[in-house]
C-alpha positions as CSV (number, residue, x, y, z in Angstrom):
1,X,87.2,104.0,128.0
2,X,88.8,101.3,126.0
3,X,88.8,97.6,126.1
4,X,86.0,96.0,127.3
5,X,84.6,95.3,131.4
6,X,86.6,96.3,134.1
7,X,90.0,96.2,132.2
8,X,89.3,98.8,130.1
9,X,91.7,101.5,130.1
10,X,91.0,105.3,129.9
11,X,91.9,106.3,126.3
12,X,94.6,109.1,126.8
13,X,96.4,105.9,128.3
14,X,95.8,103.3,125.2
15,X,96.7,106.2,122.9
16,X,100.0,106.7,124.7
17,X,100.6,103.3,124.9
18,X,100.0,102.3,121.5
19,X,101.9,105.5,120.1
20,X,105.0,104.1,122.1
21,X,104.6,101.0,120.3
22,X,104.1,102.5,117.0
23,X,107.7,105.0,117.6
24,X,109.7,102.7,119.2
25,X,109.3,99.9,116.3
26,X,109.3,103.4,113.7
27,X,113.0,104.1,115.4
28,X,114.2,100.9,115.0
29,X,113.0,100.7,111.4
30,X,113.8,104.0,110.3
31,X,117.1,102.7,111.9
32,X,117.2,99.8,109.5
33,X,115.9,101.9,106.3
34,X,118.8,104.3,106.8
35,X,121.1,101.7,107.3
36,X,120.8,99.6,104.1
37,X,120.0,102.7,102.2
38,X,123.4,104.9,102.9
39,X,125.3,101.2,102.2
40,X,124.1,101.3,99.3
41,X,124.8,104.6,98.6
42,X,128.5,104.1,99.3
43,X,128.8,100.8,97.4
44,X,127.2,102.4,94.4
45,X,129.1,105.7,93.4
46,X,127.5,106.2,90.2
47,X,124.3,106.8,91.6
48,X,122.3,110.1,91.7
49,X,122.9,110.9,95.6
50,X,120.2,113.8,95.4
51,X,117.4,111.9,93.4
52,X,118.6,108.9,96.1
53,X,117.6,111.0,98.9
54,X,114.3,112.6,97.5
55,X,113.0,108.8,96.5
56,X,113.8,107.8,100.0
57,X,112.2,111.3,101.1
58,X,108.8,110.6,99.1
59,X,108.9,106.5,100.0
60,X,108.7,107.5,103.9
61,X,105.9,109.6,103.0
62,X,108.1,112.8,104.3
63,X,107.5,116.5,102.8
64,X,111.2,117.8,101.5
65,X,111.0,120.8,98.9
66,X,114.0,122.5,99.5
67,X,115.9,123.1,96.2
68,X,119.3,122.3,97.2
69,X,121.6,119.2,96.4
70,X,120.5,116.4,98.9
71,X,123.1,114.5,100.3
72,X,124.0,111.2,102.7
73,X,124.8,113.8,105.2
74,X,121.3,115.4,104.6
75,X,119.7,112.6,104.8
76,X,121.0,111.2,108.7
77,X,120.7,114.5,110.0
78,X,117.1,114.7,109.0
79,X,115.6,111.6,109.8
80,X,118.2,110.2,112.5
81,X,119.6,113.4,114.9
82,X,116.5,115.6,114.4
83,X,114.8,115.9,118.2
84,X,112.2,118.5,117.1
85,X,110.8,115.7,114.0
86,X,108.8,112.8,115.6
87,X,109.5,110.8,112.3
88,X,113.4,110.9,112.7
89,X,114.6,108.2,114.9
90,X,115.8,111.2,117.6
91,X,112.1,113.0,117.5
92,X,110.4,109.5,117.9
93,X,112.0,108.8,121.2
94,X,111.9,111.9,122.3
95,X,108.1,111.4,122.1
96,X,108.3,108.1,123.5
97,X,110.5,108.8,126.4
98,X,107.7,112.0,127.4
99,X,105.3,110.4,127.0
100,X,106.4,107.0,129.2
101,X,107.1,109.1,131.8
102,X,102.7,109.9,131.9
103,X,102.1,106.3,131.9
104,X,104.6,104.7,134.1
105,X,102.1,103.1,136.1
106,X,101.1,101.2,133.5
107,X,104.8,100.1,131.9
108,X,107.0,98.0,134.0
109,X,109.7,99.9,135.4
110,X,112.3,97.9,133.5
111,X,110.7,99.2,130.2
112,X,110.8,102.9,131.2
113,X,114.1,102.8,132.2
114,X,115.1,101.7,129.1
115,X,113.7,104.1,127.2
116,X,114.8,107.3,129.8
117,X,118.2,105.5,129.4
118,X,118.1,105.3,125.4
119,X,117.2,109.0,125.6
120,X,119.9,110.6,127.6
121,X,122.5,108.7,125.7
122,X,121.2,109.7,122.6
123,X,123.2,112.7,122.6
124,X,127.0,110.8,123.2
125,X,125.7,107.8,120.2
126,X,125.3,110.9,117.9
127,X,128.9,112.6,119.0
128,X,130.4,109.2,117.9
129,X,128.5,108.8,114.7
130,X,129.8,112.6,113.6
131,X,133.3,110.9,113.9
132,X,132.9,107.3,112.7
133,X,129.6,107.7,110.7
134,X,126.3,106.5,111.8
135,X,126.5,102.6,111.3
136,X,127.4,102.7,115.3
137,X,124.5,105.2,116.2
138,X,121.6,103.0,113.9
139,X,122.7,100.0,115.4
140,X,122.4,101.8,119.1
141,X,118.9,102.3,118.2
142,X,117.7,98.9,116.7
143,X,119.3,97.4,120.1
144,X,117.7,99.3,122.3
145,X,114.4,99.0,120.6
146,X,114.4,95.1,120.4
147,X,115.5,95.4,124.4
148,X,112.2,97.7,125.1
149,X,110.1,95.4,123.4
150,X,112.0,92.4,124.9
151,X,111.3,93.6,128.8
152,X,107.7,94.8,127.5
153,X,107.2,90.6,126.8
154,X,108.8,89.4,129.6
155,X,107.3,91.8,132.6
156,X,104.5,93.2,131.5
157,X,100.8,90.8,132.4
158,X,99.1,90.1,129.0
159,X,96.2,93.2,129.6
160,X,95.3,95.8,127.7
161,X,98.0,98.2,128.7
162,X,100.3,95.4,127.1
163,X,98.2,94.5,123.6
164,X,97.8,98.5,122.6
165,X,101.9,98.6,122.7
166,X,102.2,95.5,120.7
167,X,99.0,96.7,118.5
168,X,100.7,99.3,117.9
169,X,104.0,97.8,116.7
170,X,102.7,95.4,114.9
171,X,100.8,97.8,112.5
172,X,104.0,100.2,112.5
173,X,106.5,96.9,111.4
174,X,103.7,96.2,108.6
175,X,103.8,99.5,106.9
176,X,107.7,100.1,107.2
177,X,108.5,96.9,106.1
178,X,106.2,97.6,103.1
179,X,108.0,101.5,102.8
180,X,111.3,99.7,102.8
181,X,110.3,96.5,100.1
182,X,109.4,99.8,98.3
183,X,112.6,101.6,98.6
184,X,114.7,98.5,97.8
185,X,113.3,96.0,96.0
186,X,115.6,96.0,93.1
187,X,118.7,96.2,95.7
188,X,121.2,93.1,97.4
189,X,119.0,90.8,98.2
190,X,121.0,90.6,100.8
191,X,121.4,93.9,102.0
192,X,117.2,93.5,102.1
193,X,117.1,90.8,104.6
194,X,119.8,92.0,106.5
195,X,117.6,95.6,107.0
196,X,115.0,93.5,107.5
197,X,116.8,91.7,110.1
198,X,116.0,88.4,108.3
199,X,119.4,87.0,107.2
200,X,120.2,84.4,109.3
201,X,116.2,83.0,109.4
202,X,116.0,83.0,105.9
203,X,119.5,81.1,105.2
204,X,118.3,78.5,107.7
205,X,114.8,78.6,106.3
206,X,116.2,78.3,102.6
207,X,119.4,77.8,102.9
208,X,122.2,80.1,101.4
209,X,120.4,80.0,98.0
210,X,117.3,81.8,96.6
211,X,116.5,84.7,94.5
212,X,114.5,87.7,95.5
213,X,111.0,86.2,94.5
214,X,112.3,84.1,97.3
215,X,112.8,86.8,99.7
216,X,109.8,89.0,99.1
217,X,107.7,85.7,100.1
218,X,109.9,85.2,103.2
219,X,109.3,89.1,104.4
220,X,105.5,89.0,103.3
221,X,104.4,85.7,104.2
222,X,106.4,83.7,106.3
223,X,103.8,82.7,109.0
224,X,106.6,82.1,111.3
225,X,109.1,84.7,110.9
226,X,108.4,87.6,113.3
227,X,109.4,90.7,111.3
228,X,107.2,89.4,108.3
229,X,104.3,91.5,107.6
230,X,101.8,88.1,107.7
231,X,102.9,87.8,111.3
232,X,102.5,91.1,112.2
233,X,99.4,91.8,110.6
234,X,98.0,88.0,112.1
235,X,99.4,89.6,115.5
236,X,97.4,92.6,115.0
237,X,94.0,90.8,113.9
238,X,94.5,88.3,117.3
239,X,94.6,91.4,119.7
240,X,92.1,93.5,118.6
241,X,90.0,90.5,118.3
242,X,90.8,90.4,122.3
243,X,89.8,94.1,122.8
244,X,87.0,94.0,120.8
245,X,85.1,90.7,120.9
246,X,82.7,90.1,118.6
247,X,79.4,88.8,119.8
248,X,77.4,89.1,116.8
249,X,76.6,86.0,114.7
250,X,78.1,86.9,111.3
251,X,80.6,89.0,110.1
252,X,83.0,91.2,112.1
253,X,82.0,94.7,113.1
254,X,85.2,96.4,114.0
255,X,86.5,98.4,111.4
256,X,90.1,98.2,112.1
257,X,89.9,94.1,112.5
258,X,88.6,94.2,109.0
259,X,90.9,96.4,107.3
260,X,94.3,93.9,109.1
261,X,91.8,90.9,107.8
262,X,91.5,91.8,104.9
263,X,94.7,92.9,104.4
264,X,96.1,89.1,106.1
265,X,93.6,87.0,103.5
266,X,95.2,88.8,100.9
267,X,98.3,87.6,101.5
268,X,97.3,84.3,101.9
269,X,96.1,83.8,99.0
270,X,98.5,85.7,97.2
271,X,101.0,83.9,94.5
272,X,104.4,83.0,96.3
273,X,105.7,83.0,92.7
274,X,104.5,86.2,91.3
275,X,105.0,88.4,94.0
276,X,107.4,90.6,92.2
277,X,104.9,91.3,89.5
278,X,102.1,93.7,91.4
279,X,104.4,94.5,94.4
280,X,103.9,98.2,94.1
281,X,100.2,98.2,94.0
282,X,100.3,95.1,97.0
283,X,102.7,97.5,98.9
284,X,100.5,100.5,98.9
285,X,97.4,98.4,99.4
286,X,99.4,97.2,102.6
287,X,99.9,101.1,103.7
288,X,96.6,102.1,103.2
289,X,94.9,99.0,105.1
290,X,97.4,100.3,108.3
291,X,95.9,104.3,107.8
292,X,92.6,102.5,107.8
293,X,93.0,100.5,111.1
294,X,94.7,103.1,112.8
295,X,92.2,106.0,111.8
296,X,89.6,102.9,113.1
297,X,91.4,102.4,116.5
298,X,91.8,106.1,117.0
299,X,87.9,106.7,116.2
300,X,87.0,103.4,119.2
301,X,89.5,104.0,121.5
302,X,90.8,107.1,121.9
303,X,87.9,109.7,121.6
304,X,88.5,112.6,124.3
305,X,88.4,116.0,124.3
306,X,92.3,116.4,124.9
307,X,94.3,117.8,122.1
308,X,96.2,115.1,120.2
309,X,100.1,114.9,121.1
310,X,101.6,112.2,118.3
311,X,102.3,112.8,115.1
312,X,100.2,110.7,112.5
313,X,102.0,108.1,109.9
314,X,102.5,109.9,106.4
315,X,100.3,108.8,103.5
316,X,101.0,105.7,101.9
317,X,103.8,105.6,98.9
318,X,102.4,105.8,95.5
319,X,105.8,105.6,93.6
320,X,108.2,108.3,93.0
């Protein structure tokens, strides 16, 4: 069982659910990754399209030894249209949608519709994008993503079935927002938020102005910006405070609240104004605090005898 008293959940349900909240937010960022990385591509013509693609390849943690020429073409088919893949955006709701159908009891009806409806239209998106590229289809998936986890909010009761979706995403966001920092730090600042979906928060936050010292504090650790990785990781440490509270007198004996603690105070005390200077080794460090919480969540929840059915994250980026 999961949880705690007489809300727990059994745990073939809480993995489900917080596996549909980790590949619905790893569509919708994949989905934003691919996005700014084939504009950039096109806006940059001089660029190395193959050593492109086997950065962005190695960045999302994904195996790709084939010898021949990468190319933008390679590069949506694998990790946007691919069904059979559970980290292309395709295979991830593919998983999702299967799996929602096990748990529907638990969802709200509005949610699984949405994702059965995101499925079987999948196919028609990816017709269009072979004719008009896949700006259209990308921008499909971030929309229906941001609905699922719109109607999750709004008509799902704050239990358990609710927190292990949102745990989920939360830990998801934090470590591909830290795989795309990776993959485009030294990019359009821009172009950054915009992936990010930050542009319009940050200009109102800091106006049309500031450099990307700027920016990597505003997607790190704005406390109040949603997609940041402070918020989500302060997200994370409140729920699985909730599912697992602690009744001892000192210290906090949940692994996985530790690692997303530790991981939080870190940025907290981190300098706004130096961020650029260690921001591989604070990415990675970021990427290996969410393997540590999940492998912890996995270890408390989720123990049963059934064969596993998802697809774990890939190891954190160590620089290509």
């Amino acid at each position: 069982m999961s949880g705690h008293g007489d809300r727990g959940l059994l745990s073939r349900i809480a993995e489900t659910l917080y596996w549909i909240g980790r590949y619905v937010e790893r569509a919708d960022d994949t989905s934003r990754l691919l996005d700014v990385s084939v504009h950039r591509l096109l806006e940059e013509p001089w660029r190395d399209e193959d050593e492109a693609c086997r950065a962005l390849f190695a960045i999302l943690g994904i195996q790709h030894d084939r010898p021949e020429r990468l190319s933008v073409a390679t590069l949506i088919d694998r990790l946007a249209f691919d069904v059979t893949d559970p980290s292309a955006i395709a295979g991830c709701l593919r998983s999702v949608r299967e799996s929602a159908r096990g748990v529907r009891e638990i969802i709200s009806s509005e949610a699984w519709e949405c994702l059965n409806v995101t499925w079987h239209q999948l196919p028609a998106r990816q017709a269009a994008a072979d004719r008009l590229g896949p700006h259209g289809y990308l921008r499909y998936v971030r929309e229906r993503a941001a609905l699922f986890f719109g109607l999750t909010d709004a008509t799902m009761s704050r239990d358990d079935g609710w927190r292990f979706i949102v745990l989920g995403r939360s830990l998801e966001r934090v470590d591909m927002t830290a795989r795309l920092l990776a993959a485009h730090q030294h990019g359009d600042r821009r172009l950054l938020l915009q992936a990010c979906g930050a542009d319009e928060s940050f200009t109102r936050t800091h106006g049309g102005g500031g450099d990307m010292e700027r920016v990597l504090e505003f997607l790190l650790l704005d406390r109040l910006f949603p997609r940041s990785v402070m918020h989500a990781l302060a997200t994370a440490e409140e729920l699985l405070a909730e599912l697992v509270p602690d009744t001892g007198r000192a210290g906090v004996t949940d692994a996985a609240r530790a690692a997303v603690g530790r991981a939080r105070m870190e940025l907290t005390y981190a300098d706004a104004d130096s961020l650029g200077d260690g921001l591989p080794e604070l990415l990675v460090g970021l990427q290996e605090a969410c393997v540590v919480a999940s492998e912890a969540i996995s270890e408390r929840f989720f123990r049963h005898n059934a064969p596993g059915r998802w697809e774990r994250e890939g190891q954190p980026w160590a620089g290509v």
